[in-house]
C-alpha positions as CSV (number, residue, x, y, z in Angstrom):
1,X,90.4,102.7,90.6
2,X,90.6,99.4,92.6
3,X,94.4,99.7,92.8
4,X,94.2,103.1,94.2
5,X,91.6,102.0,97.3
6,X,94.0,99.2,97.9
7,X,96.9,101.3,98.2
8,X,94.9,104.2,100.2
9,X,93.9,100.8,102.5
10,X,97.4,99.3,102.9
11,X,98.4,103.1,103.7
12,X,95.9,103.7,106.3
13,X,97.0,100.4,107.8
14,X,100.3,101.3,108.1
15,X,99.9,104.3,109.7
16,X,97.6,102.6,112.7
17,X,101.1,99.8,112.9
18,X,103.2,103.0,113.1
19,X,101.1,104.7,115.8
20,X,100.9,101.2,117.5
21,X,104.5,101.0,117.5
22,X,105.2,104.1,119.1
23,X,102.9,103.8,121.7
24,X,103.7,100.4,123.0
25,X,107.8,100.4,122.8
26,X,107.9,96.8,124.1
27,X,106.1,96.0,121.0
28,X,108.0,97.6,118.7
29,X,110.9,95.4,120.3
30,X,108.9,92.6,119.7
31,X,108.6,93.4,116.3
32,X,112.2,94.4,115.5
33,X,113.4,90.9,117.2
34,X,110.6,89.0,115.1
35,X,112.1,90.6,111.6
36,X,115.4,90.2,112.1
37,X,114.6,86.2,112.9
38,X,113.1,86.3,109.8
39,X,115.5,88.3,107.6
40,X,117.8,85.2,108.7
């Protein structure tokens, strides 16, 4: 049962990142430049 609240959590976050990345596109820049410096 715990694994399925943490999922439900991890899900619910990702969907308020999503919704924060659409909104603010200069983030979602941000982000993209950030992940790619870290994918090497």
């Amino acid at each position: 049962m715990k694994m399925e609240t943490q999922f439900v959590n991890e899900e619910f976050r990702w969907q308020i990142v999503k919704a924060m990345l659409d909104q603010y596109p200069g983030l979602k820049e941000k982000v993209k430049s950030y992940m790619e410096i870290q994918a090497g």
